[in-house]
C-alpha positions, 0 to 999 in steps of 0.5 A, spaced: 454 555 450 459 550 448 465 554 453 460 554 459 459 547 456 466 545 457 468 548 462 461 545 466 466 538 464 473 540 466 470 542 473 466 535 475 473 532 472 477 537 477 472 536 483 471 528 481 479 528 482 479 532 489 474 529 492 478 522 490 484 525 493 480 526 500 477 519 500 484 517 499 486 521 505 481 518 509 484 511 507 491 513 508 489 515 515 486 508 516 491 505 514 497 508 518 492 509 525 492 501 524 500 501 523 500 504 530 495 501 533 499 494 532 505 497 535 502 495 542 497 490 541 497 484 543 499 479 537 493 474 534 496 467 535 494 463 528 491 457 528 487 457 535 482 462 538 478 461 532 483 463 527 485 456 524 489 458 518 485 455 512 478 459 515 482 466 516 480 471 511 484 478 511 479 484 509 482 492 507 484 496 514 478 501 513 473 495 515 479 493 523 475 489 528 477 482 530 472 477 528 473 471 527 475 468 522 476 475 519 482 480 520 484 486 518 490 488 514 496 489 518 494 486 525 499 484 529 500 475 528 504 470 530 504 463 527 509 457 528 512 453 524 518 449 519 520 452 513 518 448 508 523 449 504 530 452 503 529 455 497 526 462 497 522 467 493 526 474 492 521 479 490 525 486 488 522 493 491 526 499 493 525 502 499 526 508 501 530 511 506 526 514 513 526 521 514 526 519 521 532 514 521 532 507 521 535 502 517 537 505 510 533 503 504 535 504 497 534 497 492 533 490 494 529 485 496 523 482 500 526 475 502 519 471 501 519 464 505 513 460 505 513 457 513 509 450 513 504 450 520 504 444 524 498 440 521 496 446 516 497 450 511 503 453 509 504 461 510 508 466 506 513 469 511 516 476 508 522 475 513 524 482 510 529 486 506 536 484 504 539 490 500 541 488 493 547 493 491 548 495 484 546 490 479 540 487 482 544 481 484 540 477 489 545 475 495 544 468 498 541 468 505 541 462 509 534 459 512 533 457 519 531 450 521 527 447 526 521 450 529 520 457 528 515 462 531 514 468 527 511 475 529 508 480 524 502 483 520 499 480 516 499 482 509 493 482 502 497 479 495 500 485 492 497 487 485 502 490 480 500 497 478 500 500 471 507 501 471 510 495 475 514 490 470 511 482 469 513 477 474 519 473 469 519 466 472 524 463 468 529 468 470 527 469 478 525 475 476 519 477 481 515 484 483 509 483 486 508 478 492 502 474 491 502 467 495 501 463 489 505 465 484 511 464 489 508 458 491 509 455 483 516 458 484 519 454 490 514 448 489 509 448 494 502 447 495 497 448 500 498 456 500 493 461 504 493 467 499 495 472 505 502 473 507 506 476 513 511 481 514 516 479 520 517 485 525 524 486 527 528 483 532 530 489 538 537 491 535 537 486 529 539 490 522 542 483 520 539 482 512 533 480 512 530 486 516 524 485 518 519 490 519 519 495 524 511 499 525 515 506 526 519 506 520 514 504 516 510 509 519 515 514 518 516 511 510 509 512 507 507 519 505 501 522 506 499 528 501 493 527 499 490 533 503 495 537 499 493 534 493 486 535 494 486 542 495 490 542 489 485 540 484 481 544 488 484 550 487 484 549 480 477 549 480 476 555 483 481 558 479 478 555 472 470 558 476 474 565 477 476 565 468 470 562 466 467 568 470 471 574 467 470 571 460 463 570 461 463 577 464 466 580 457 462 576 453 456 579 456 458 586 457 460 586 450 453 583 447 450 589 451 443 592 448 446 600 447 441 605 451 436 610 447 438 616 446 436 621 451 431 624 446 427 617 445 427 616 451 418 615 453 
C-alpha cells in the first residue's frame, strides 16, 4: 500500500508539473503572437480616442482586445511629451544575444526616463539598453529636450523573482522596473503604474537601443513544450517501474498450486 501510496503522489506532482508546463506554452505563444501582431499594427495615440493616461489600465496579453480605457500588454502606443527631468533611472539587466543578429547583448542597462504628458501625467519611458561593460559601471547619456514623441509597447511593473537582488536606493542600485519606485528616485509624482518600451529608430544602434519586435522575438525562448514532455515522460517511466514492481510483489506472494493428487 505505502509504495502505490507514494508513487500515487509522485505522479500528481509529475502531471501537476507537465500540465503547468503547457499552460505556460499557451502563455508564451500569447505573448509572442502579440510581439508580432505589434510590428504592423498601427500605434494607439495616449491621451485621445479614449485612452486619457490616468484612466488607461493595462492587463496581461492572454486578455488582447482594445477596449478603452484597457489595453493589452505589449500594444504598439505612442504618447508625446517634456522629459521631466534630466535625471534618469538605470535599471540593471542582461540581455542576451540574438540568435538571429541584431544588436549584441551582454550586461547593461534599461535607461528609464519618466516623460511628463502635456496636462497629464507623467510615463516612464524605457528609452533602451545602454551597454555597461565590465564593472557594472553606468555611463552618462544625456536626455533630449523639447517635445518628444515616443512610440513603443507598453509595459506592466515588473516584479522580482525569487532570485532577483533588492532595489539599493542609496547607492543607484535598482532591478526591477516598477514606475513607482523609479518615480522616488528621480522625484517626480503623479506617475502612472505602466511603462513603455521605446522602438528603435531605423538603423539607430546608438545607446540606448530602443526595442526592436523582431529581435525581442528572436531573444525569448520558448521550450515549455519540451519541458512539458519532460515531466511527462517522467511519469510514464515512474507507472512503467511501479508497474514491474508491483508485478514482482505480486508474483512472488502467489498462492502455490495444489499437487496434483489433491486436486477435486
Amino acid at each position: 500500500m505505502w509504495p502505490a501510496l507514494a508513487t500515487l503522489g509522485a505522479l500528481i506532482i509529475l502531471l501537476s508539473l507537465g500540465a503547468w508546463q503547457l499552460n505556460r506554452k499557451h502563455e508564451k505563444e500569447a505573448m509572442l503572437s502579440a510581439l508580432a501582431a505589434s510590428l504592423s499594427a498601427v500605434p494607439i495615440t495616449l491621451g485621445g480616442n479614449g485612452f486619457v493616461l490616468t484612466t488607461v489600465q493595462v492587463v496581461p496579453t492572454a486578455k488582447r482586445g482594445i477596449n478603452p480605457p484597457m489595453l493589452p500588454e505589449l500594444a504598439r502606443v505612442t504618447v508625446t511629451g517634456r522629459y521631466a527631468t534630466a535625471r534618469s533611472v538605470p535599471v540593471r539587466a542582461t540581455l542576451p544575444t540574438s540568435s538571429k543578429g541584431g544588436v549584441a547583448g551582454g550586461i547593461g542597462y534599461f535607461w528609464m526616463t519618466p516623460l511628463q504628458v502635456e496636462n497629464g501625467p507623467v510615463v516612464f519611458i524605457n528609452r533602451g539598453f545602454v551597454p555597461s561593460g565590465m564593472g557594472w559601471k553606468a555611463p552618462a547619456i544625456a536626455t533630449p529636450e523639447g517635445l518628444q514623441t515616443i512610440t513603443g509597447l507598453i509595459r506592466l511593473p515588473e516584479k522580482g523573482q525569487a532570485f532577483t537582488p533588492a532595489d539599493i536606493p542609496e547607492k543607484g542600485e535598482y532591478f526591477v522596473r516598477d514606475p513607482q519606485v523609479m518615480a522616488r528616485a528621480v522625484s517626480v509624482h503623479n506617475v502612472v503604474n505602466f511603462f513603455i518600451d521605446a522602438e528603435r529608430l531605423p538603423d539607430d544602434v546608438r545607446p540606448p537601443v530602443g526595442i526592436n519586435a523582431n529581435e525581442m522575438i528572436a531573444r525569448i525562448p520558448n521550450n515549455h513544450l519540451h519541458y512539458a514532455v519532460t515531466w511527462f515522460g517522467f511519469a510514464l517511466t515512474l507507472l512503467g517501474v511501479f508497474g514491474f514492481f508491483a508485478y514482482g510483489r505480486l508474483k512472488h506472494h502467489e498462492k502455490p498450486s495444489l499437487p496434483e493428487g489433491n486436486r477435486p
